[in-house]
C-alpha positions as CSV (number, residue, x, y, z in Angstrom):
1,X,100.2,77.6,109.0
2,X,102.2,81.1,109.7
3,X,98.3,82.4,110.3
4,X,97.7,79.7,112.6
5,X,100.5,80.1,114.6
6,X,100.4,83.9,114.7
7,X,96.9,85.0,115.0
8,X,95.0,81.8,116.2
9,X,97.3,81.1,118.8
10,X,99.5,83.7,119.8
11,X,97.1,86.5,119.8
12,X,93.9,85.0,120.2
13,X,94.7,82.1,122.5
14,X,97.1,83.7,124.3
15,X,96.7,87.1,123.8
16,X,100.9,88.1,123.4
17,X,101.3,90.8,121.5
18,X,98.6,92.8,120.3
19,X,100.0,94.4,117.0
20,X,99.9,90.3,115.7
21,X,95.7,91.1,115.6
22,X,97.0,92.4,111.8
23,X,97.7,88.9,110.9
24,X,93.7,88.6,111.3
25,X,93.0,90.6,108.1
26,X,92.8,88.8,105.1
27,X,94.1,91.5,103.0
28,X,97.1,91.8,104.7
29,X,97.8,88.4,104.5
30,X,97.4,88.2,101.3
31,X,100.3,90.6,100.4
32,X,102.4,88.3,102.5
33,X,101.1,85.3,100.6
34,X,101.8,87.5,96.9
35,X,105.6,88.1,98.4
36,X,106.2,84.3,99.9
37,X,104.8,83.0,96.4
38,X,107.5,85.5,94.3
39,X,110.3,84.7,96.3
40,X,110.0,81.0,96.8
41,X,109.8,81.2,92.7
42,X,112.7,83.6,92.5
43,X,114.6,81.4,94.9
44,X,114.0,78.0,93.7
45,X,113.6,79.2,90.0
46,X,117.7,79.1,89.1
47,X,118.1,75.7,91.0
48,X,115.1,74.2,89.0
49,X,116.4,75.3,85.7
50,X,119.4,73.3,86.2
51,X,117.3,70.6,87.6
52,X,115.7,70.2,84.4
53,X,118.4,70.6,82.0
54,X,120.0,67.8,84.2
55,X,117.1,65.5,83.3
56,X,116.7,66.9,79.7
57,X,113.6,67.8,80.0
58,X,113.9,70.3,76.9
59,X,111.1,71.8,74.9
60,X,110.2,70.2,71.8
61,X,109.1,72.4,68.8
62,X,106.6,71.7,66.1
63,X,108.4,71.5,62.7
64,X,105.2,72.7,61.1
65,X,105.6,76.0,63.2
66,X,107.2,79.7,63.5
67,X,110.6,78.6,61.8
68,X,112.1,81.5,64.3
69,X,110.8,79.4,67.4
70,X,113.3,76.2,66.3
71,X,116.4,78.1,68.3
72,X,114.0,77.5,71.5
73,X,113.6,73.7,70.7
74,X,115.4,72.4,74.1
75,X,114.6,75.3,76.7
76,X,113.6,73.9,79.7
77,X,110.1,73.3,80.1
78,X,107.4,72.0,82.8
79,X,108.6,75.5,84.8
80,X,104.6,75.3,86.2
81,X,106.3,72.9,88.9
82,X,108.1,76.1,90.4
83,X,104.5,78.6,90.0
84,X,102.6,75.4,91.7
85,X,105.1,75.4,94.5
86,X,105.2,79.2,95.0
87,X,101.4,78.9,94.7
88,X,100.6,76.7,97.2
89,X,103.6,77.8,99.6
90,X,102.0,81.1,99.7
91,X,98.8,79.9,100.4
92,X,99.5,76.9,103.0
93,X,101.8,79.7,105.0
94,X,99.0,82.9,105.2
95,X,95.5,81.5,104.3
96,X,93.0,80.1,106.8
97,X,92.9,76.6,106.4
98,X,89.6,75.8,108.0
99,X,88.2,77.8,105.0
100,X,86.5,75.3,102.5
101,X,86.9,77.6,98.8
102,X,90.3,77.7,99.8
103,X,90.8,73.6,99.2
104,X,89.2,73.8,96.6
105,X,90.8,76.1,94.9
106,X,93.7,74.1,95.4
107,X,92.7,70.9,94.6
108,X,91.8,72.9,91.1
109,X,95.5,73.8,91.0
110,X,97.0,70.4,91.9
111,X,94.3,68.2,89.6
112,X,94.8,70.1,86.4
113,X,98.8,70.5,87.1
114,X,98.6,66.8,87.4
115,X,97.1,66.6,84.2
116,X,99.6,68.8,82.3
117,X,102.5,66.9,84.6
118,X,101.3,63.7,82.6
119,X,101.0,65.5,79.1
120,X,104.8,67.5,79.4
121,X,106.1,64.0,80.6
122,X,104.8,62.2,77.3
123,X,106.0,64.9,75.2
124,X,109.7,64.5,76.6
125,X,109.3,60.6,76.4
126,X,108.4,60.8,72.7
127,X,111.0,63.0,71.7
128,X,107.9,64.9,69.8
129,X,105.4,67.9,70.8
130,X,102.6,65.8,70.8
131,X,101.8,64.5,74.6
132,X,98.3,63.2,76.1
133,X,95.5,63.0,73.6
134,X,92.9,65.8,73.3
135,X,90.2,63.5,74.3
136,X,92.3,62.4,77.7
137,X,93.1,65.7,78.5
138,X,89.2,66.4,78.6
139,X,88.0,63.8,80.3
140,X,90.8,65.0,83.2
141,X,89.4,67.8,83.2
142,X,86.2,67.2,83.2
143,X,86.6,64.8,85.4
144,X,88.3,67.6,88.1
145,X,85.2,70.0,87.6
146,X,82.9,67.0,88.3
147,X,84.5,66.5,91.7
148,X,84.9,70.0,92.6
149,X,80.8,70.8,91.6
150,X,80.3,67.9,93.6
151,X,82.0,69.6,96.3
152,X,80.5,73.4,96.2
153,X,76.7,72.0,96.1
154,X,77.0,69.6,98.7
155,X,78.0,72.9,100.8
156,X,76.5,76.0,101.3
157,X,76.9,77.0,97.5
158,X,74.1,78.9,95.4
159,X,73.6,78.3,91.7
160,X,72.5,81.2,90.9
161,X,74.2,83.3,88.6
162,X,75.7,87.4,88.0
163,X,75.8,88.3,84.8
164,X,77.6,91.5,84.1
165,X,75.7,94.8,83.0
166,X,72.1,93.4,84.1
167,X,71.0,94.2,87.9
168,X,68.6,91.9,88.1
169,X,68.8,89.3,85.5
170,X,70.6,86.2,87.8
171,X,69.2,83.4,86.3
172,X,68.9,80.4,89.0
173,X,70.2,76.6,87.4
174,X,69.3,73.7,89.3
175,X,72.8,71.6,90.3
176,X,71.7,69.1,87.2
177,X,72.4,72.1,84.6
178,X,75.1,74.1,86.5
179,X,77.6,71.3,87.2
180,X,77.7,70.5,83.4
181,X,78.2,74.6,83.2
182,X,81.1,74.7,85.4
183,X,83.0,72.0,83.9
184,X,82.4,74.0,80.5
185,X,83.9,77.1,82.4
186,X,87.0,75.1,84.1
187,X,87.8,73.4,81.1
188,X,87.4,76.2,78.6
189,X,89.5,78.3,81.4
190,X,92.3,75.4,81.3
191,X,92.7,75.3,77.8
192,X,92.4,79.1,77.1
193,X,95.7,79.6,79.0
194,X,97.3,77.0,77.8
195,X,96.6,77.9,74.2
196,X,97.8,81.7,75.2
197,X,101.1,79.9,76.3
198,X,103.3,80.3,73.0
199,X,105.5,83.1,73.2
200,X,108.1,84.1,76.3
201,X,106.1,85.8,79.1
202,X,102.9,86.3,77.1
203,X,100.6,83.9,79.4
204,X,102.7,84.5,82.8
205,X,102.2,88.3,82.2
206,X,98.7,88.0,81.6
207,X,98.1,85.6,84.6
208,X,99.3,88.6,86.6
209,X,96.8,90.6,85.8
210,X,93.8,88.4,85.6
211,X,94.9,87.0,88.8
212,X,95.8,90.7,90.4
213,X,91.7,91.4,89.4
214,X,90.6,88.0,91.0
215,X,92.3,89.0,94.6
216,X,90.8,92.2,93.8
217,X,87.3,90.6,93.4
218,X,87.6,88.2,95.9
219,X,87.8,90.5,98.5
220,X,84.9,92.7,97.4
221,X,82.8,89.4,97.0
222,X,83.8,88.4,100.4
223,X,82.9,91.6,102.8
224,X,78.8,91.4,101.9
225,X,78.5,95.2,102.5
226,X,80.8,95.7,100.1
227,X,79.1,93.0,97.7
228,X,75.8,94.1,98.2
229,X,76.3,97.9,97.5
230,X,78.1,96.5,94.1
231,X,75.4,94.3,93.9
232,X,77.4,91.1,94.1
233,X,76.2,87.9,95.3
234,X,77.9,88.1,98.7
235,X,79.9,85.2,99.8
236,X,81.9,85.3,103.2
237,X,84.0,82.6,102.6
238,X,85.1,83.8,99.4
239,X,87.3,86.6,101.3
240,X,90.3,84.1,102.1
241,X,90.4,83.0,98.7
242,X,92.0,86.8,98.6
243,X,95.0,85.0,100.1
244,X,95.2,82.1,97.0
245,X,94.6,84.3,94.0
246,X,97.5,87.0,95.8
247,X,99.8,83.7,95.9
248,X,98.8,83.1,91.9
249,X,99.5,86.7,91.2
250,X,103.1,86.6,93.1
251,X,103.7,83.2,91.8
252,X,103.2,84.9,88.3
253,X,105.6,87.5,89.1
254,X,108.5,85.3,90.0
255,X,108.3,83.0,87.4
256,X,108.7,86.0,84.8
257,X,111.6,86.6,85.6
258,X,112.8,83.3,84.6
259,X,110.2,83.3,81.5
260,X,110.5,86.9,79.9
261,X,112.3,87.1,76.5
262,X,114.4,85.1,75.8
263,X,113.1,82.5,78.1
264,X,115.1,80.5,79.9
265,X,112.0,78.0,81.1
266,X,109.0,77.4,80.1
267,X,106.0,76.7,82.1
268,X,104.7,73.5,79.8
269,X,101.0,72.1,80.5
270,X,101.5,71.3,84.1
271,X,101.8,75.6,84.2
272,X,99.3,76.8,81.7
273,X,96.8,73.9,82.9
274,X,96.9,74.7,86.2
275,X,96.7,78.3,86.3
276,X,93.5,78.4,83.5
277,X,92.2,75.2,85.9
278,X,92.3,77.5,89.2
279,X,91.2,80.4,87.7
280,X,88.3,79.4,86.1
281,X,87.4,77.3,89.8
282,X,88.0,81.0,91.7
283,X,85.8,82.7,89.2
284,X,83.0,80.3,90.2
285,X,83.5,80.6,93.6
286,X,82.7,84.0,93.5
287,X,80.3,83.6,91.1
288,X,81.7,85.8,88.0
289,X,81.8,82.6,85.4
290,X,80.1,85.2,83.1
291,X,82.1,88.3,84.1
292,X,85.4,85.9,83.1
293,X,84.7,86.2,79.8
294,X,85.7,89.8,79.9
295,X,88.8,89.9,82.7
296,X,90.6,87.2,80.1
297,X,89.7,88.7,77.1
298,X,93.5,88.0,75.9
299,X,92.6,84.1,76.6
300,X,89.2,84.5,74.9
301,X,90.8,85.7,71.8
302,X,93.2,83.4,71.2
303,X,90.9,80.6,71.6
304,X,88.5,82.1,69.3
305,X,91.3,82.8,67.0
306,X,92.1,78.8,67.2
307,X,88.3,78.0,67.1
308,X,87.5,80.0,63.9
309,X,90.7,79.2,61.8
310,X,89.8,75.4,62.3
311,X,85.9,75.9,61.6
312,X,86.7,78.1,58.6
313,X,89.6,75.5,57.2
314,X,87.1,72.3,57.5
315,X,84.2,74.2,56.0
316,X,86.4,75.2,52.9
317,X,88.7,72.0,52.6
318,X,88.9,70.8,49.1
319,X,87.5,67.4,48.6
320,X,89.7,66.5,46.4
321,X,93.1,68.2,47.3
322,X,91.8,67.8,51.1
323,X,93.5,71.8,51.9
324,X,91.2,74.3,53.0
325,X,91.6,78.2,53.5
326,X,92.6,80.1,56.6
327,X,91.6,83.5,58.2
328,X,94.4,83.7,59.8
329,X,98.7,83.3,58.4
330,X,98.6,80.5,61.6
331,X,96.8,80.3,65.2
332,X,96.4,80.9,67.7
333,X,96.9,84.7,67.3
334,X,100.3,85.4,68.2
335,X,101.8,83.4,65.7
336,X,99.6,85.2,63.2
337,X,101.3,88.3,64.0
338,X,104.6,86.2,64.1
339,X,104.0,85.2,60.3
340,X,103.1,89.5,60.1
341,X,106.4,90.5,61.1
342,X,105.4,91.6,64.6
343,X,108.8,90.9,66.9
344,X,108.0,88.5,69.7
345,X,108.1,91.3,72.5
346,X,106.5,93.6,70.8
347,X,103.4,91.2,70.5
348,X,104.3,90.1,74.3
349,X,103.6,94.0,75.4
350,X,101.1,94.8,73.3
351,X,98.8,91.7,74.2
352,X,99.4,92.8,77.7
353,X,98.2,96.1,77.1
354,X,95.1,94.6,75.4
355,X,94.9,92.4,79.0
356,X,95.2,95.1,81.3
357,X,92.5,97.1,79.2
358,X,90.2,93.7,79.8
359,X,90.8,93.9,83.5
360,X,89.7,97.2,83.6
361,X,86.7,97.0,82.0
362,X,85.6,94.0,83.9
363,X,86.5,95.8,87.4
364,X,84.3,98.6,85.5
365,X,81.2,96.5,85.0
366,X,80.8,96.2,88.6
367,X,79.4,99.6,88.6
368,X,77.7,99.5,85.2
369,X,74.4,97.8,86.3
């Protein structure tokens, strides 16, 4: 809107003020959009928190979990509300709205927030941490992936694919077999982050710096000079979804404030969802699906953690006591280290390390073809 207004019509249309041509540069914009998005959340973030403790909407904790987590039971949660807000305030305000990725990239934020809206809801209703069934949540999601594939190959979208480390290996899918891969990328995103989501600040904090990479990656993506001389597949229109994933990182930082130990919200689904939902659509926008794997390594892990302690327990369950063993003292993998004797910020920091190191190493790869 602010773009609009500045750029599209004051300078260009009626060429006032020249030093306004800076509002044409997505890069500066998207600082503008990273410092709307933290202090819309730093602003509204206090008024919220009351909001919610006013409706009761409290956090309800698994008995079966960390006993040292039952002093949170009743912390406000569905604190996403205030990152989708800062989100999308950023981006409405700075981005160029004519720009397709840029919907779409919203409408990923806005379909899986919905999603997690309707599961933190159910939660509260019940009185119990158990909100919209697994196989409910999926077919949401799967369902928001469908659409938004539906979208990108009716444009100007290619389905071929960069995988890290190989030059030349970009194996081409026909829209049959890559629609069904990007709902497994959105959805495996969406539930990465929100499995990450256990301890105060560990997923916010290592939004930031996944989402810090994406702007970063975005922008090379989107200047095809720049793309082709890293040997990325160039994409123009990619370059003002800069200006969305600046909004996620700023977002990120103003809702840490209000999340880092000892909380005083949580983000719930409607957060976690939302965030894993729209990063997973930005990284196939700019075609690094594969490359994603690496810049969330935290999110990775934890799922893998998750996926391996319930393999391992069904494949060694006792048929007649039922119980099976574990790899780990409880998953995902911060609560292992919990049940170690790790304090909660210590595992908060140290997973963030971890995350940064991931970043890194995938910003790396671009040069290690």
């Amino acid at each position: 809107m602010l773009y609009y207004l500045l750029y599209e019509v004051l300078h260009l249309q009626y060429q006032a003020l020249g030093p306004l041509r800076v509002f044409g540069y997505p890069s500066f914009r998207a600082l503008l959009a990273a410092m709307t998005a933290t202090l819309i959340c730093l602003l509204l973030g206090r008024p919220m928190i009351a909001w919610l403790r006013r409706l009761k909407y409290g956090q309800e904790i698994r008995e079966e979990g960390v006993k040292a987590h039952q002093a949170k039971k009743g912390t406000p949660t569905m604190g996403g509300v205030l990152i989708i807000t800062g989100i999308i305030s950023g981006t409405l305000l700075w981005a160029d709205l004519s720009n397709p990725f840029v919907w779409v990239a919203l409408l990923a934020l806005l379909a899986h927030g919905a999603i997690g809206f309707l599961d933190d809801y159910l939660k509260i209703a019940k009185r119990q941490n158990l909100g919209l069934q697994g196989r409910w949540k999926l077919l949401g999601q799967g369902a928001t992936a469908l659409v938004i594939g539906g979208i990108l190959i009716g444009g100007d979208y290619a389905t071929r694919l960069s995988v890290p480390f190989f030059k030349d290996f970009q194996p081409d899918l026909t829209p049959w077999l890559y629609i069904p891969f990007m709902m497994l990328v959105m959805t495996g995103s969406s539930n990465a982050v929100n499995l990450t989501d256990g301890l105060d600040g560990l997923a916010i904090s290592t939004t930031f710096v996944v989402a810090f990479a994406l702007t970063l990656l975005c922008y090379v993506t989107g200047l095809p000079e720049l793309a082709q001389y890293l040997n990325l597949p160039p994409q123009p229109k990619a370059l003002e979804v800069t200006v969305f994933c600046a909004a996620l990182a700023g977002a990120s930082l103003g809702f840490l404030w209000f999340n880092a130990p000892p909380a005083e919200v949580f983000m719930g689904d409607v957060g976690s969802l939302a965030i894993g939902g729209c990063i997973g659509c930005v990284a196939i926008i700019i075609k690094q699906e594969f490359l994603l794997i690496i810049l969330g390594g935290v999110f990775v892990i934890e799922t893998l953690s998750v996926m391996l302690q319930v393999s391992y327990y069904k494949l060694t369950k006792d048929p007649q006591t039922g119980i099976g063993k574990r790899i780990f003292k409880m998953s995902p993998l911060h609560h292992h280290f919990e049940l170690t004797g790790w304090k909660e910020s210590k595992i908060v920091f140290r997973f963030l390390i971890a995350q940064i190191f991931f970043a890194l190493l995938a910003l790396a790869t671009l040069k290690l073809r």
